[in-house]
N, C-alpha and C positions, 0 to 999 in steps of 0.2 A: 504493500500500500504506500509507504514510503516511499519505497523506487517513482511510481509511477506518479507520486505528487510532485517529485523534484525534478521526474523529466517532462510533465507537463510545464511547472515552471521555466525550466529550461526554452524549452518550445515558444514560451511566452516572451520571454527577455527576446528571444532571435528574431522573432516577429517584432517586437519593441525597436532593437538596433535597425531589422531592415527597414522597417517607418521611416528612424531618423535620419539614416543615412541615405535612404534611395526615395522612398516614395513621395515621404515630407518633404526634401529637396526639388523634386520632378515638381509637386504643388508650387511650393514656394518661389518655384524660380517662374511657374507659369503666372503667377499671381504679380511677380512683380514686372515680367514681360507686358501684360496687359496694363500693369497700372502707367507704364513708362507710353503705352500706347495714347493713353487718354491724355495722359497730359501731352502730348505733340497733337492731338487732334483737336485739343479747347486750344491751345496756341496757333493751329491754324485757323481756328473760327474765329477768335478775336483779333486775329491780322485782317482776317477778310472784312469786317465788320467795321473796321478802323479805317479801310480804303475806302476814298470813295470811289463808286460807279464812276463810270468812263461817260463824260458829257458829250454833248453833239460836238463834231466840230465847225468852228467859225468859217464860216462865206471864206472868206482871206485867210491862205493858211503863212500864218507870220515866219517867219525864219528860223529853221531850226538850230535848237540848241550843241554846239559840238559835244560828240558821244565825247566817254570815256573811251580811251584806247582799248581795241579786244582782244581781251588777255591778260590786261594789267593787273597786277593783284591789288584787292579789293584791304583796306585796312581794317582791319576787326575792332568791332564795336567791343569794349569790356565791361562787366555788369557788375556792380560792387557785388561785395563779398556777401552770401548770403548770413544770415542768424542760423546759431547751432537747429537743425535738422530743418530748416525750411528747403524745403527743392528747389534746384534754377536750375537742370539741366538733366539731360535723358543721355544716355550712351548708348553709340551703337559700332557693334565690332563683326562687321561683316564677317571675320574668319569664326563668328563664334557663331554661327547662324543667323537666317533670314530674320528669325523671331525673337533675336536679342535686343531688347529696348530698354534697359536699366533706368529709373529713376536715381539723380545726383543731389545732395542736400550735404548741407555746412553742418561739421564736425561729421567726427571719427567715433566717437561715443558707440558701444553696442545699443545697449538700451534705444538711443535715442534716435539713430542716424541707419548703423550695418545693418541690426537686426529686419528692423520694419521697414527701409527705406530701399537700400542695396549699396550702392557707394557713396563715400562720405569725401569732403574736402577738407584737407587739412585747412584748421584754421591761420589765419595769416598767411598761406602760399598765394599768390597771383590766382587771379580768376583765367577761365580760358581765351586767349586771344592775346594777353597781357604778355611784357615782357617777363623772364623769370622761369620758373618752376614751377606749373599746374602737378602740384602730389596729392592723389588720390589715394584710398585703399577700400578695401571688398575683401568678403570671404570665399576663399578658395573651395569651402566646405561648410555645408548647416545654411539653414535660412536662406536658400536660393542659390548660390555659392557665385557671385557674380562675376567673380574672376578666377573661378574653376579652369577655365582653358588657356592661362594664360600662358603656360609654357607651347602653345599650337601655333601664337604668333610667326608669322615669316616678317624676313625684312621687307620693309616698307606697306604690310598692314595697313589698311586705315582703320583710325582709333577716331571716330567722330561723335562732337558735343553737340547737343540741338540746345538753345538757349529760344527764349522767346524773339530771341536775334536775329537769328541764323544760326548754321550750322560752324563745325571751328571742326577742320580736316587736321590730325596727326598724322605722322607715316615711322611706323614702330623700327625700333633701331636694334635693340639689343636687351638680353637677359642676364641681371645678375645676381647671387647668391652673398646674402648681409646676413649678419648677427641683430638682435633684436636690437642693439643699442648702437647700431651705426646710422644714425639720423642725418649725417653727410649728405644723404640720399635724398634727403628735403632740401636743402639749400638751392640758392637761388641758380647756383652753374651745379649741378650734381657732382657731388664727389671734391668739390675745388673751393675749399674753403678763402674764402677772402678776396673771391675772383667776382666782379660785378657782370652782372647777365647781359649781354647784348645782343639775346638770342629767346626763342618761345621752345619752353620744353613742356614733357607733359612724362609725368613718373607716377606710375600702379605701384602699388606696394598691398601683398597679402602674404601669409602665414606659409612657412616648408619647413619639412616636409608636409604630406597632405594628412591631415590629421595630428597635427603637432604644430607647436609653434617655439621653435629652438633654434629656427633661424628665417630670415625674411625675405623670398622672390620680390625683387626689383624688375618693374619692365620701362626701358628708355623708350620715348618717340620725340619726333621732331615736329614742328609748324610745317603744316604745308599750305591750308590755305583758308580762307573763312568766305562763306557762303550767304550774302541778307535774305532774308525772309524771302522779300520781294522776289530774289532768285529762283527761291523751290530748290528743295533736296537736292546734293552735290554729286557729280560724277560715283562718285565712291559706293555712293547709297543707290545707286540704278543698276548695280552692276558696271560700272566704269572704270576708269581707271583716276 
């Protein structure tokens, strides 16, 4: 009778683990795909709502305005820093599949930011677009695991921010392997202490190995380009390049 309580317990815990390591996960990650969905859909309704309608045009058509040169890169709008776990931006990493839409909100906090939100902003780093070091982090594992794939990265990935902006294109550079207390990895030139930025970087940081946290996957990327609203979704995001 014993045996058979302890292997049913047994049975119960394995059921318990596979939950939180596979099934909970699979929810969780769909739940925050979707949340990262809505909010890029209420930021295209209230752009279109902001525009106005296209008026007749005038009998006389006056002289046009010279274009911007085509191709020129466009200089990125920066949105102050948000309040610990408010959202301003959605991530989307094509190598991580079609359906990957993460919600971005200020601080790193579990409780308040990884857990419920997906990825969090270190406070004080640069917002995306800015010059500096855009450092994020997410959980590799548990609660959706937002940057579970991030060892799948290739060079030059895009890594893109949807802000109520536009879009803020990265193109991934390299992976590297820190101890919990190497914070280098935040500063404003990564790794180079006392060097002032004259460059846009954007550094992931979550938990290694997977299931442990005894040392910390760094992923580098670089500025490639920013996108206005008015644009519509960037190359990257149609399948482009």
């Amino acid at each position: 009778m014993l045996g058979e309580i302890l292997i049913t317990l047994g049975v119960l815990s394995l059921l318990f683990v596979a939950w939180q390591l596979w099934i909970g996960d699979w929810i969780g990650a769909a739940e925050k795909n979707a949340a990262g969905k809505s909010i890029s859909e209420q930021w295209a309704r209230e752009y279109a709502a902001s525009t106005p309608a296209a008026s007749t045009p005038p009998a006389s058509t006056p002289t046009p305005t010279p274009a911007a040169t085509p191709g020129a890169p466009v200089t990125p709008v920066v949105s102050p820093e948000p309040a610990d776990a408010q959202i301003f931006g959605v991530m989307y990493v094509p190598r991580f599949g079609k359906d990957y839409q993460v919600p971005m909100a200020g601080g790193v906090s579990r409780p308040r930011t990884l857990d419920p939100i997906g990825i969090g902003h270190y406070p004080g780093a640069p917002m995306p677009g800015a010059i500096g070091n855009v450092a994020l982090a997410a959980h590799r594992t548990t609660f959706g695991k937002p940057f579970n794939q991030i060892t799948h990265l290739h060079l030059n990935d895009a890594i893109v921010i949807e802000t109520a902006a536009g879009w803020y294109t990265y193109r991934f550079r390299n992976l590297e392997y820190v101890k919990p207390t190497a914070i280098d990895v935040l500063l404003p030139v990564p790794q180079k202490p006392g060097v002032k930025a004259d460059g846009r970087y954007l550094t992931m940081t979550s938990c290694s190995p997977m299931y442990f946290a005894t040392e910390r996957i760094v992923a580098y990327s670089v500025f490639d380009s920013f996108t206005p609203r008015a644009d519509g979704p960037p190359a990257s995001l149609k399948g482009g390049t």
